[in-house]
N, C-alpha and C positions, 0 to 999 in steps of 0.2 A: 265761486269767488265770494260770495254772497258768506260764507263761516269765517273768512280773517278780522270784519272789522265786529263780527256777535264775538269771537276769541276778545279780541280787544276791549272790547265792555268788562270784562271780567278782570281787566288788567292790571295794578299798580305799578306806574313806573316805574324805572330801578334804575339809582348811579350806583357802579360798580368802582371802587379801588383797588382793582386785581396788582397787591402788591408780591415782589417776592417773599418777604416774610408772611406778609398778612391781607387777609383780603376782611373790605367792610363792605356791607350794602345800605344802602340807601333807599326808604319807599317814599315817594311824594306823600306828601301829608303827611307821615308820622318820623321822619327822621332816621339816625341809622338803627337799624334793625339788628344788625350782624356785625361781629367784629370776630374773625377766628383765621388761626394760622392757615397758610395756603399748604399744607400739606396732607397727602394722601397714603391710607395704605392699603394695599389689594394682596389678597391671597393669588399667589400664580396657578393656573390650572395646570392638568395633567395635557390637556389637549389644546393647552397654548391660550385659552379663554380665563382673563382674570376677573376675580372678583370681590366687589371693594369693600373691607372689613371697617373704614372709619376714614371722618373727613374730620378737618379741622381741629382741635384741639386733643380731642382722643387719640388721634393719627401723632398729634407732635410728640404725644407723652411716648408714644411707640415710635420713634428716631434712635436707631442702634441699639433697638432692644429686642429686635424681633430675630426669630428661627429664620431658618433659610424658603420657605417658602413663602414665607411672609417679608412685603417689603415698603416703606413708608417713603416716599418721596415726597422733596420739594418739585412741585412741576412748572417753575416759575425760576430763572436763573438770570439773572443781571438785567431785572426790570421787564424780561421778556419771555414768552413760552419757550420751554422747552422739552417738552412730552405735550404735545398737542390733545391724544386720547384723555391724559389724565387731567387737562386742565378742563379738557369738555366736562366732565366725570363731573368734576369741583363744582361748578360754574353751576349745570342741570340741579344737584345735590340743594348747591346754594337757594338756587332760585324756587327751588318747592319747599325747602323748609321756609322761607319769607314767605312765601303762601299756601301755607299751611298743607302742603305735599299734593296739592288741584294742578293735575298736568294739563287740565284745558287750557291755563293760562299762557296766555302770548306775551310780555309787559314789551314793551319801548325800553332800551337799554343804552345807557352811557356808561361809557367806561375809560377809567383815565390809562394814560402811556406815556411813557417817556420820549421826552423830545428828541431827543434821536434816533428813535428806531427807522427802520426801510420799511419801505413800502410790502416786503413780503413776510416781514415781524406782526405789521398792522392788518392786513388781509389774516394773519394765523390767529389775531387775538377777533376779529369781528366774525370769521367763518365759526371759530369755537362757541362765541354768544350764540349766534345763530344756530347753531347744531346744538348748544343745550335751551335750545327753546325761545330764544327773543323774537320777536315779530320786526324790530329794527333796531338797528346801533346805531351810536353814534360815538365817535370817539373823541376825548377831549386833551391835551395835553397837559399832564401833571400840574407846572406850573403856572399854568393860567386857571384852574380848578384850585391850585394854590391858593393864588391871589385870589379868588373868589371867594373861598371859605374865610380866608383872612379880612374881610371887609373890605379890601382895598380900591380906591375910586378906578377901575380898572380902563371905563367908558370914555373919562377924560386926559387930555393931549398933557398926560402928566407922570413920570417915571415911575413903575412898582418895580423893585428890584428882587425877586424872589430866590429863593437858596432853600431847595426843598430836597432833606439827604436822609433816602430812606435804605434799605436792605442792600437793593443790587444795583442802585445808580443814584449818582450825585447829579438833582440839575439846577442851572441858573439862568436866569430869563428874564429881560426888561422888557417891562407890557407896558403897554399907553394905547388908547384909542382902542379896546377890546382885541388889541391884536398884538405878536410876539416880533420886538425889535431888534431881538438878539437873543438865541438860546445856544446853551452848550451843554450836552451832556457826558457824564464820564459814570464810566461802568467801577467807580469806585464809592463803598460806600460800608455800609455796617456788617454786609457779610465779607468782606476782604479786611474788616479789622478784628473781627470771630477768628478768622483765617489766621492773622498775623497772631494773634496773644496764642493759639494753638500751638505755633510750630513755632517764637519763641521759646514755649515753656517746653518743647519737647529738644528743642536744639540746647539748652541750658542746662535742664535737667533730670532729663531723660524721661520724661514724663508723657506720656499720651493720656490726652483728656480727649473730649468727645468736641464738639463745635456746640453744643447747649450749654456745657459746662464754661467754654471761652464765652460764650454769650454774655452768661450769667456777671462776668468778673467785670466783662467791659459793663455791664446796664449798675452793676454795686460800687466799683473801685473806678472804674476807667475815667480819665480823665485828656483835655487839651490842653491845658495849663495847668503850671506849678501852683497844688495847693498852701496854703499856710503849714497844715503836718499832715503828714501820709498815711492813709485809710489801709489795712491789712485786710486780706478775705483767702480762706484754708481753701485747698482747692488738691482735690481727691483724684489720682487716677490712677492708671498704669505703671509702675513702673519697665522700663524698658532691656533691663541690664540683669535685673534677676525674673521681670516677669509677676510681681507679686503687688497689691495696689498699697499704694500708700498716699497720705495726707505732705502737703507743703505749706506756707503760707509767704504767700507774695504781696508789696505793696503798690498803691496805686502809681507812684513815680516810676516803675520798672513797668508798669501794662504802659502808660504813658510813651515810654521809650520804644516800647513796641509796636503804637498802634500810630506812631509818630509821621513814618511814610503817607499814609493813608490819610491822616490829617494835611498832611502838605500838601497833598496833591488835591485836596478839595481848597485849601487856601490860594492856590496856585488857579485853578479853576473863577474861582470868584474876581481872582485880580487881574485875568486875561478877559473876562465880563467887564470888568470896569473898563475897563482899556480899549475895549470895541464899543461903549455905548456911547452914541452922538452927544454932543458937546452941549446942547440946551437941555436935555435927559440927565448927565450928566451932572449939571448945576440942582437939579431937582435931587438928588440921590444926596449929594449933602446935606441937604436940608430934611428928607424923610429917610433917607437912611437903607437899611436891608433890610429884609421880612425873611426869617429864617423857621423853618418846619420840615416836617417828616419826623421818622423816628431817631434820625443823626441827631436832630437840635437837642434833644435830651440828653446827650453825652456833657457830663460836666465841663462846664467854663471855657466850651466851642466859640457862643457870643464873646467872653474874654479875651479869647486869641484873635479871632474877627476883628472885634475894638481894635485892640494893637496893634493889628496888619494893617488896616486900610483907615484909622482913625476917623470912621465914620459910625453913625450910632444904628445898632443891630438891635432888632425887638422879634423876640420867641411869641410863635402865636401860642395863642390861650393854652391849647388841645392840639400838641403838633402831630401828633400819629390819627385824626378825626380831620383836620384843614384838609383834605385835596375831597376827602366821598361828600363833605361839605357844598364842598365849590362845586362840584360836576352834580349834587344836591339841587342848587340853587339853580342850574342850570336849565333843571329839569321844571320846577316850578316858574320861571321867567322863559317862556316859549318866544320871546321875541329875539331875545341874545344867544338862541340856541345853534343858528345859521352862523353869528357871527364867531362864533369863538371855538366851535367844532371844527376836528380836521378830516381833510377824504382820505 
């Protein structure tokens, strides 16, 4: 018993944002460390045993480029495990390159989740910590580690309206008193508009591109509202009809049209939040407005459309794909709000 708490001495803490796109880490005292795509690729064995050729960024460049024995997965799908081995893989990976590859190390681990996951989503993402090495988890919901990165007075009997829309889930949540008054989450968000600009441009023009290459148009061209003149961006793939690649160039008004569902349905999401938050919280949201972050907020002229729909005033944190390892950051350093804002 007497070797957990000498492990421990050795340990810097860590908040974890095991996102589906992307995961960052966090060490007490020196800030985030890590910021690299959640994705994995393992060579498959002959005897059924794989083995992992590259984590993170190297692994993304290798998405639908690899031979057949070779295979790069996302192990992270709609904000939550989905290859539980490979996100162990990830996680163990992560936590010894942050300390400099020392497997003595035990650290205390938070890590953020989305507010609607079950109870058997939450047990797959704290047994995974645990099984790559943490000595204890704790897990915090995205947007209250939102709101915590974002400064917001969280502790006081006073409305934060958060709207944090990253890869595989869109969520919305009114905190007051360090606790969540209303959340909702929807498994819609930046990878089902990759999704959408894909299989428009393949229904249109018989084009098969890749989901990096859709990435790419919505993060350059894509927008939520009508700009003043429309952005063009050449876009390379398949063709379908003879098989042979070829160049097209599409404008941002036509991704718009296509990523349009996707936007509504996170519009749609915020204005059934407004509509469930108590009536004194309520009055406070007029006045401070919505806090919008993740990697969705960067989609051009979202806050615009927001304005419009609910004519209430929307402010983009600083740094919106850094807000949530932030907050569950903070968390880590302030040990007395640790009990209150963590979920079991």
């Amino acid at each position: 018993m007497l070797l957990d708490p000498i492990l421990g001495l050795f340990s810097n803490d860590l908040a974890i944002d095991l996102g589906t796109a992307n995961t960052l880490v966090y060490v007490k005292g020196k800030g985030i460390v890590l910021n690299e795509p959640s994705v994995v690729a393992v060579r498959k064995g002959d005897r059924g045993g794989n083995k992992v050729l590259a984590v993170g960024k190297e692994a993304k460049i290798m998405l639908g480029r690899t031979p057949g024995d070779i295979v790069a997965t996302r192990p992270m799908k709609d904000g939550v495990i989905a290859d539980f081995d490979i996100t162990e893989t990830m996680l163990r990976y992560f936590i010894r390159r942050v300390h400099n590859r020392r497997s003595l190390v035990r650290p205390r681990i938070i890590i953020s989740i989305p507010s609607g996951i079950t109870q058997v989503e939450k047990r797959a993402v704290r047994e995974s910590a645990e099984s790559a090495g943490a000595r204890e988890v704790f897990l915090i919901e995205e947007p209250m580690a939102a709101a915590m990165g974002a400064d917001l007075p969280i502790t006081e009997p006073t409305s934060n309206l958060v709207v944090d829309i990253g890869a595989g889930t869109t969520e919305v949540a009114v905190i007051s008193l360090a606790g969540t008054v209303y959340s909702r989450s929807v498994r819609v968000a930046g990878d089902k508009m990759d999704e959408a600009i894909l299989q428009h441009i393949k229904r249109k023009y018989n084009l098969l591109i890749g989901p990096h290459t859709a990435e790419l148009i919505k993060i350059n061209v894509g927008n939520a509202y009508p700009n003043e003149e429309a952005e063009c961006i050449e876009v390379k793939g398949r063709d379908l009809v003879t098989g042979i690649p070829k160049i097209l160039t599409i404008d941002s008004e036509e991704v718009r049209k296509a990523i349009s569902e996707q936007v509504d349905a996170i519009i749609e999401t915020v204005r059934i939040a407004l509509e469930q938050t108590p009536p004194e919280l309520s009055a406070d949201v007029v006045d401070k407005g919505i806090v919008l972050t993740g990697g969705g907020a960067l989609l051009k002229n979202i806050d615009a459309l927001l304005r419009e729909e609910t004519r209430l005033p929307i402010t983009i944190t600083d740094n919106p794909l850094t807000t949530v390892v932030i907050g569950a950051g903070k968390v880590l350093d302030n040990l007395s709000i640790l009990r209150e804002v963590t979920v079991k």
